[in-house]
VEXMI-485587 format. One record per residue (C-alpha): residue number from 1; residue in three letters; x, y, z. Coordinates in steps of 0.05 Angstrom, whole numbers. Example, Ala and Ser with C-alpha at 12.3 -4.5 7.8 and 13.67 -1.06 7.14 Angstrom:
VEXMI-485587
1	ala	246	-90	156
2	ser	273	-21	143
***
This chain:
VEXMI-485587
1	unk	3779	-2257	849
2	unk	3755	-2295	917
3	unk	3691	-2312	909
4	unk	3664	-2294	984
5	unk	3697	-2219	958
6	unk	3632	-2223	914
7	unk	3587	-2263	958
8	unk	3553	-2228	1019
9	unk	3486	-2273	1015
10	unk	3522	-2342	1046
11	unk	3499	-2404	1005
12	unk	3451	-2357	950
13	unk	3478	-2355	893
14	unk	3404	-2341	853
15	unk	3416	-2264	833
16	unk	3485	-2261	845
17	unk	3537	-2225	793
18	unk	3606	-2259	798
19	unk	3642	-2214	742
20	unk	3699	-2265	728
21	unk	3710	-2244	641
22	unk	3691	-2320	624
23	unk	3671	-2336	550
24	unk	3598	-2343	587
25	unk	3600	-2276	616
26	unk	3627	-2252	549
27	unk	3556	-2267	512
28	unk	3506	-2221	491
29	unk	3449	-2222	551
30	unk	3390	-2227	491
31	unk	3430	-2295	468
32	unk	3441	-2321	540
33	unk	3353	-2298	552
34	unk	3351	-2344	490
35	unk	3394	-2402	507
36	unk	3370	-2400	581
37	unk	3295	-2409	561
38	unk	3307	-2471	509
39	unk	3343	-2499	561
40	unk	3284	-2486	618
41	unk	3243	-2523	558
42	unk	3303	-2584	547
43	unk	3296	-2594	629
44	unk	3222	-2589	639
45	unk	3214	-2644	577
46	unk	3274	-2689	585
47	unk	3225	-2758	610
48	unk	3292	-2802	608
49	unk	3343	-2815	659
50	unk	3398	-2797	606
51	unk	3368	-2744	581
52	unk	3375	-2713	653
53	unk	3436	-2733	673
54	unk	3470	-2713	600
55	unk	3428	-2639	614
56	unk	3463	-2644	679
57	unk	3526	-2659	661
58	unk	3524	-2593	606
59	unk	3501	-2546	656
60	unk	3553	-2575	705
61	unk	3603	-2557	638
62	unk	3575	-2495	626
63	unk	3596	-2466	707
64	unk	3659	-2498	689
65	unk	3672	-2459	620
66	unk	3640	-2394	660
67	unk	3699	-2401	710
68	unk	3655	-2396	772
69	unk	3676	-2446	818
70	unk	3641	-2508	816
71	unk	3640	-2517	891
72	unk	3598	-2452	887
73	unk	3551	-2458	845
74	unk	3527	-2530	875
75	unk	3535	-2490	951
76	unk	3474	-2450	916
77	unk	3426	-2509	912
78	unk	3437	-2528	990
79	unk	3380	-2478	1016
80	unk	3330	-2517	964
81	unk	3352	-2592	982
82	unk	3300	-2594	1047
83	unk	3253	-2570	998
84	unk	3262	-2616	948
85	unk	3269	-2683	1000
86	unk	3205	-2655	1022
87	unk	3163	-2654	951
88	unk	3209	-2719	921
89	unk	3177	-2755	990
90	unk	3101	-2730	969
91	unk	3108	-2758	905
92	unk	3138	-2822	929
93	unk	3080	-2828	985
94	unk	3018	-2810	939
95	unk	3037	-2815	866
96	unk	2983	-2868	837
97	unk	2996	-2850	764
98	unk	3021	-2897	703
99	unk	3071	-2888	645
100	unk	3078	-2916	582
101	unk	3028	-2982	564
102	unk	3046	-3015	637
103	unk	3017	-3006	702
104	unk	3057	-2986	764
105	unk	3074	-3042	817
106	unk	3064	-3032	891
107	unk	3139	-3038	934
108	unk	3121	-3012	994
109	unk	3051	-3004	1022
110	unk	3030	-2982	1096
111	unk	2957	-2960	1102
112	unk	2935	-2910	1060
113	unk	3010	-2883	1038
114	unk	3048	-2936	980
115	unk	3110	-2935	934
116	unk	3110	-2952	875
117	unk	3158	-2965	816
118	unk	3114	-2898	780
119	unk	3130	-2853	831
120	unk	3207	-2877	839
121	unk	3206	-2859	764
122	unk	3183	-2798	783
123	unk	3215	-2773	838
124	unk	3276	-2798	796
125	unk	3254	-2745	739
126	unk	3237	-2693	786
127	unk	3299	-2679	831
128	unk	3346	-2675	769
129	unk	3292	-2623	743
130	unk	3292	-2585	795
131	unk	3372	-2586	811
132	unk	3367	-2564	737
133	unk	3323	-2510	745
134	unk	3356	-2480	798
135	unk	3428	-2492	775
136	unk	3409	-2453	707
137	unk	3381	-2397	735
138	unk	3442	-2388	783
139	unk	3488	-2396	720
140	unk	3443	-2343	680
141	unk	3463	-2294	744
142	unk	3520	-2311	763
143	unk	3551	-2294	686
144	unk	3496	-2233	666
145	unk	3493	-2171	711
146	unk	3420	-2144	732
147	unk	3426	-2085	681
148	unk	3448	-2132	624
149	unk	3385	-2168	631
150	unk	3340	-2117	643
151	unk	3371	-2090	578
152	unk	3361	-2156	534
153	unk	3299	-2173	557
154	unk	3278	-2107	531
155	unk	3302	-2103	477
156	unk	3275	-2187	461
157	unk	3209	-2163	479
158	unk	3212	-2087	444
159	unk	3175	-2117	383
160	unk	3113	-2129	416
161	unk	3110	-2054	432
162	unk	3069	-2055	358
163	unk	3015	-2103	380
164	unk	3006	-2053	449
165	unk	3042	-2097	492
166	unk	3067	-2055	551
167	unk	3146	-2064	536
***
């Protein structure tokens, strides 16, 4: 199927349902809730260059093995990039922090506003994160229909129905 057939939104693909029959699309939506929120945890505490760009890579296989075009997924993450230049140039400008037992050295310095070798380290965390972020929850609905996770994330959250929990 063409994907624009399925596409009315332009570059969006957050909330889109692209029902292509993949191996992905084949999984039980309380499995994929499952996977999807380890993984959220593996991004948001990956501290290595590495460890993002191996995370990357996997999520980069896993749009391949869902059979949504690559091309597509990645055209999803356009309306963020502005976004994300913007907050990676924040951090660069006013990120005093440290890591590890040594202290950050100064590159760049004009008046108040300096770059340091901290904040490249974490602008160089960052960006993967949030590419990451973004590129998992377009994969999570691009492969599960709206109704299929409505349904599993009921029926994950049913049990706490006994504790009162409005489910």
């Amino acid at each position: 199927h063409p994907v624009s057939q399925y596409s009315p939104f332009g570059s969006i693909t957050i909330g889109q349902y692209l029902p292509y029959g993949s191996l992905v699309h084949q999984l039980d939506p309380r499995a994929k809730i499952v996977i999807f929120t380890m993984l959220v945890a593996m991004v948001a505490f990956i501290d290595s260059f590495t460890g993002s760009a191996v995370l990357l890579a996997a999520l980069l296989g896993a749009v391949i093995l869902s059979r949504t075009p690559v091309r597509f997924a990645l055209k999803g993450l356009r309306p963020a990039l502005p976004w994300i230049a913007i907050f990676a140039t924040l951090q660069l400008l006013f990120y005093r922090g440290q890591y590890g037992a040594g202290t950050c050295q100064e590159l760049w310095r004009l008046g108040s506003f300096a770059i340091t070798t901290c904040a490249l380290r974490q602008v160089g965390l960052m960006v993967p994160r949030l590419l990451g972020f973004m590129l998992l929850t377009s994969l999570l609905t691009l492969t599960t229909s709206t109704t299929e996770l409505t349904h599993g994330l009921d029926t994950l959250i049913s049990p706490l129905r006994r504790l009162g929990f409005p489910a």
